[in-house]
N, C-alpha and C positions, 0 to 999 in steps of 0.2 A: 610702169616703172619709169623712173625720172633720173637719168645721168645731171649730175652738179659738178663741173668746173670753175672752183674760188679762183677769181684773178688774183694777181698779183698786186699788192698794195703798197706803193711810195713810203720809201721811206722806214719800211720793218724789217728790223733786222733778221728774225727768222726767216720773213717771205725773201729774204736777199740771197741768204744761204740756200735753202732748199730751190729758189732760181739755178744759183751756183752748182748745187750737188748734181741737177738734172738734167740741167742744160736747157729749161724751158726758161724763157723770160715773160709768158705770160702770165701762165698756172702754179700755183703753187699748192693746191690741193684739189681732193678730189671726194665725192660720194654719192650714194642711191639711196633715193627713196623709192617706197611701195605705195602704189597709187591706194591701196587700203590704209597705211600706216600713214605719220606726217611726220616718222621719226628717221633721220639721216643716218645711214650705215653708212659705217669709214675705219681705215685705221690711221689713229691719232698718234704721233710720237710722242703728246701732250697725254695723251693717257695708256699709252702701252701697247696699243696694237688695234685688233677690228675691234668697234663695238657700235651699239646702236643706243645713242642717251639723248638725240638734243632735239627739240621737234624743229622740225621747217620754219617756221611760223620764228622762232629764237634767230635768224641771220638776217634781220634789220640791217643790222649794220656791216654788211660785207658786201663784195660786189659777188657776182656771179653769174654764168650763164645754164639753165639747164635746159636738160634736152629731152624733153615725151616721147618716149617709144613706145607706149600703152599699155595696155596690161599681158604682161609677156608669161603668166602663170605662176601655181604655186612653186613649182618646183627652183626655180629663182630664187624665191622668196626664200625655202627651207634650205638652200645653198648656203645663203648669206648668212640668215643666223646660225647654220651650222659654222660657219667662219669667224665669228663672236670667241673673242679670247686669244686670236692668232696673234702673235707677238708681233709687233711692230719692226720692221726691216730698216735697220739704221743704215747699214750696210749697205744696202739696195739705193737709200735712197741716194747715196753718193756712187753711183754705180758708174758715173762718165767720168768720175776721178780715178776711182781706187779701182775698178771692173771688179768686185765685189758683190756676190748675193745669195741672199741665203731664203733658199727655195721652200723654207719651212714658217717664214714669216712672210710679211706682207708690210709697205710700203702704201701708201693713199691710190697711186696710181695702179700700182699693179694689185689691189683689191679689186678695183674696178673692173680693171681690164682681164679680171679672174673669171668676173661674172657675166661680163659682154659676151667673155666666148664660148659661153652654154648655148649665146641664143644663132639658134642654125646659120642664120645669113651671114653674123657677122663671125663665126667662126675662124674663117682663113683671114680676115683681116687682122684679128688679136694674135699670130703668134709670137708678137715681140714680147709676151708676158712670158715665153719659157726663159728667156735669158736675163728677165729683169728689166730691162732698157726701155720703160715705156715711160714717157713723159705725158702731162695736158692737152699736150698739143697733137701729140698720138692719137690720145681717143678723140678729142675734138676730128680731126682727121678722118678717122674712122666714123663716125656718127655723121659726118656729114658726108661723106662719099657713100654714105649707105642712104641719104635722103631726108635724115633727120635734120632736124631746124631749132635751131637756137633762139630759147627768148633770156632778152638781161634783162636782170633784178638789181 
């Protein structure tokens, strides 16, 4: 399984807001791939919540960093696309303005960091996902104080 943290891109007004909403001024998105699939699970505000449509191979043109954790099993896998259709957390994602969240959706970040804390190790590091409050820079955080190494794209 492969964690993806989209930088932050000069100059877009979306990536400036959701900076703003989250308080991260690197990240401004988030997703996983399955080292079998080449297709990026996320939830998009652009399409409505979790889904899995775009291959890897399709982010030419973005920057990002991800992170290899290996192959961490099915049951990962069957989490995620059970999380396929979960309504996008608008609310969430302004959660350092408003303290607002709604624990029935999901936000880029806190998809992620849904799924990180299945995996045993990194379990006590994720519980900023019960409150909503996770940012890029979180899981980055996480993934590297657990050993994990970043390559940019």
């Amino acid at each position: 399984m492969k964690v993806i943290l989209f930088k932050k891109r000069k100059w877009n007004l979306s990536d400036f807001f959701i900076s703003l909403g989250t308080g991260d001024n690197q990240f401004t998105h988030a997703g996983i791939v399955f080292n079998d699939f080449n297709i990026v699970f996320e939830s998009s505000g652009y399409k409505g919540g979790v889904v899995a449509y775009r291959n890897i191979n399709q982010l030419k043109n973005k920057k990002y960093y991800v992170y290899d954790l290996g192959e961490l099993g099915e049951d990962l896998k069957s989490n995620a696309i059970n999380l396929i259709g979960t309504k996008y957390d608008f609310w969430g994602i302004l959660f350092f303005i408003f303290n607002k969240h709604d624990k029935n959706k999901l936000y880029c970040f806190e998809f992620v960091a849904k799924i990180l804390k299945q995996i045993g190790g990194l379990k006590n590091d994720v519980n900023l996902v019960e409150d909503g409050s996770i940012s890029g820079v979180d899981i980055q955080k996480i993934l590297e104080k657990n050993g994990f190494k970043k390559t940019e794209h």
